[in-house]
KETI-314346 format. One record per residue (C-alpha): residue number from 1; chain; x, y, z. Coordinates in steps of 0.25 Angstrom, whole numbers, plus 5000, padded with zeros to 4 digits. Layout:
N
{NUM 'A' {X Y Z}}
...
//
This chain:
130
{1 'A' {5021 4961 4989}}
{2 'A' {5018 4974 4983}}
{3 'A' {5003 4980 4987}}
{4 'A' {5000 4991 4979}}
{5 'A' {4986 4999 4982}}
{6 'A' {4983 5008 4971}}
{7 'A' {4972 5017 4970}}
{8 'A' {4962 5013 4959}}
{9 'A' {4963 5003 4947}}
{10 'A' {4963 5009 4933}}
{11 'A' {4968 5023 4937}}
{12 'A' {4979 5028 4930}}
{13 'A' {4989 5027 4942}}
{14 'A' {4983 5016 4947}}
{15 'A' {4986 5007 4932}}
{16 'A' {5001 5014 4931}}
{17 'A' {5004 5007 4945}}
{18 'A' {4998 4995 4941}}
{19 'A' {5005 4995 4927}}
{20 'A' {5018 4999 4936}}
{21 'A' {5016 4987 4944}}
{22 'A' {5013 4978 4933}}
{23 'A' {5026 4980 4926}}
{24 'A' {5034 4977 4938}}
{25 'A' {5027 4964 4941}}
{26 'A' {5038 4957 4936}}
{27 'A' {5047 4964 4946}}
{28 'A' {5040 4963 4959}}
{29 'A' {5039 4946 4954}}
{30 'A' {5053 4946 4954}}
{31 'A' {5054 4952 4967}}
{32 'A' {5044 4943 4972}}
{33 'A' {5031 4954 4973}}
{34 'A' {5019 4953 4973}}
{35 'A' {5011 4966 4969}}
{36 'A' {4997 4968 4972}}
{37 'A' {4988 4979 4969}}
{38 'A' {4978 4984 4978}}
{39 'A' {4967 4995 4974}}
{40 'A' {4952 5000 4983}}
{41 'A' {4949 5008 4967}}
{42 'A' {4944 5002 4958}}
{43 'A' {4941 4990 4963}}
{44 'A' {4931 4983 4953}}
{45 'A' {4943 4984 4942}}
{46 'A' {4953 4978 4948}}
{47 'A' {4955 4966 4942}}
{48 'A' {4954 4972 4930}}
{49 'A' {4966 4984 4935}}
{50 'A' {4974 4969 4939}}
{51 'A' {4973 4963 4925}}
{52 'A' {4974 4977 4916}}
{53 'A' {4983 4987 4925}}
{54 'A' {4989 4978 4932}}
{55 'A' {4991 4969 4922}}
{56 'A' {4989 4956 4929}}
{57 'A' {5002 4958 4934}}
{58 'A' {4997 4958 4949}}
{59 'A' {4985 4960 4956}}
{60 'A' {4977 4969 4960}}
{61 'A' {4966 4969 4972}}
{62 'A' {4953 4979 4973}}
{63 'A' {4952 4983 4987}}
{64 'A' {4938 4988 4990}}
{65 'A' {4937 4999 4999}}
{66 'A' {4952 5002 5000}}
{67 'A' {4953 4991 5013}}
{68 'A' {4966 4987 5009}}
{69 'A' {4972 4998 5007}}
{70 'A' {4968 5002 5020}}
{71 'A' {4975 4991 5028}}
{72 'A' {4987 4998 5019}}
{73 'A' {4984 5011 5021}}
{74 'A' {4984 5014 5007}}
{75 'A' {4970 5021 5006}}
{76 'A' {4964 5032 5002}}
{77 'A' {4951 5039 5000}}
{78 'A' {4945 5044 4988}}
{79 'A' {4933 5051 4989}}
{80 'A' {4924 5040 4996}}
{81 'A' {4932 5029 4991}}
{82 'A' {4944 5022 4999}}
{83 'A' {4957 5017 4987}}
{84 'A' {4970 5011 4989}}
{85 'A' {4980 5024 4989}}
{86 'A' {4993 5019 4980}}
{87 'A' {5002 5012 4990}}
{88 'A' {5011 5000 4988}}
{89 'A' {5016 4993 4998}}
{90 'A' {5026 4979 4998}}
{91 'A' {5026 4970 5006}}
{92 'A' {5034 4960 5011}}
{93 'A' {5032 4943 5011}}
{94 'A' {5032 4946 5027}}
{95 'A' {5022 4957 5025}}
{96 'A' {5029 4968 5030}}
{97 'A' {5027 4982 5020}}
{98 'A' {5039 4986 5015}}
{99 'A' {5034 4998 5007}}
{100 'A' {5021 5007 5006}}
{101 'A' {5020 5016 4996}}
{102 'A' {5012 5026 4993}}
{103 'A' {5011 5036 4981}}
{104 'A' {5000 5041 4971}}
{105 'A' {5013 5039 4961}}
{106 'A' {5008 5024 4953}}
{107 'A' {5022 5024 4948}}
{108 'A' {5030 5023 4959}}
{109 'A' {5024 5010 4966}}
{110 'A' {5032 4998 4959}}
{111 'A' {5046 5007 4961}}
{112 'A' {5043 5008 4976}}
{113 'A' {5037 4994 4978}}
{114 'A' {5048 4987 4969}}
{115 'A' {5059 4995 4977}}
{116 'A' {5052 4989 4989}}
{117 'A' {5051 4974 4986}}
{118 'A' {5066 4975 4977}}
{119 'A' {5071 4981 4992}}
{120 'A' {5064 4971 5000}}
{121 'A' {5068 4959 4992}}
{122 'A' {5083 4962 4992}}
{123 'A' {5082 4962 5008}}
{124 'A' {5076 4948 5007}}
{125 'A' {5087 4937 5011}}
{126 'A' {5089 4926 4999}}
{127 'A' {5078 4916 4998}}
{128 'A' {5082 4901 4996}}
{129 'A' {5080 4897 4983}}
{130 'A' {5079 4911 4977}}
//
């Protein structure tokens, strides 16, 4: 899986990453990733951030407060307001995090997650009927 926290829906690095990962959907299927977007701004557009930016490729889910994030440590502070700093992480079917990464770069998320889980599933041994 690939759990992406992004600052705020419909900010301009914000849609580039969104639009990054949308087009790369069909590569993290093959694979066999999930991706998942999380975000603390915005919150009451992110359904419609899913659908538009996202492209109904994968979802997206509003985090009030930044309390997921916070069990991530991928929180900041804005002013008075707590957001999901940009971090991806991957993790594996076990649950173990097998990458964190954090930049204000948008663009370099899906090269370094895609990296991760294309690394991770070539150490996987062969799986009967695949």
């Amino acid at each position: 899986m690939v759990l992406y926290f992004f600052p705020a829906a419909f900010t301009s690095g914000c849609t580039l990453e969104a639009h990054a990962f949308a087009e790369a959907i069909p590569t993290f299927q093959k694979l066999g990733a999930t991706v998942v977007g999380v975000t603390a701004g915005n919150v009451d557009r992110v359904a419609e951030f899913s659908k538009d930016e996202c492209r109904s490729a994968f979802p997206v889910l509003a985090d009030p407060g930044a309390k997921v994030a916070g069990l991530y440590d991928s929180q900041k502070t804005q002013g008075s307001f707590a957001l999901s700093s940009r971090t991806s992480f991957v993790i594996t079917p076990e649950g173990k995090i097998i990458l964190s990464y954090t930049s204000t770069d948008p663009e370099t998320h899906v090269q370094k997650t895609l990296e991760a889980v294309q690394v991770w599933r070539v150490a996987q041994p062969a799986r009967e009927g695949q």
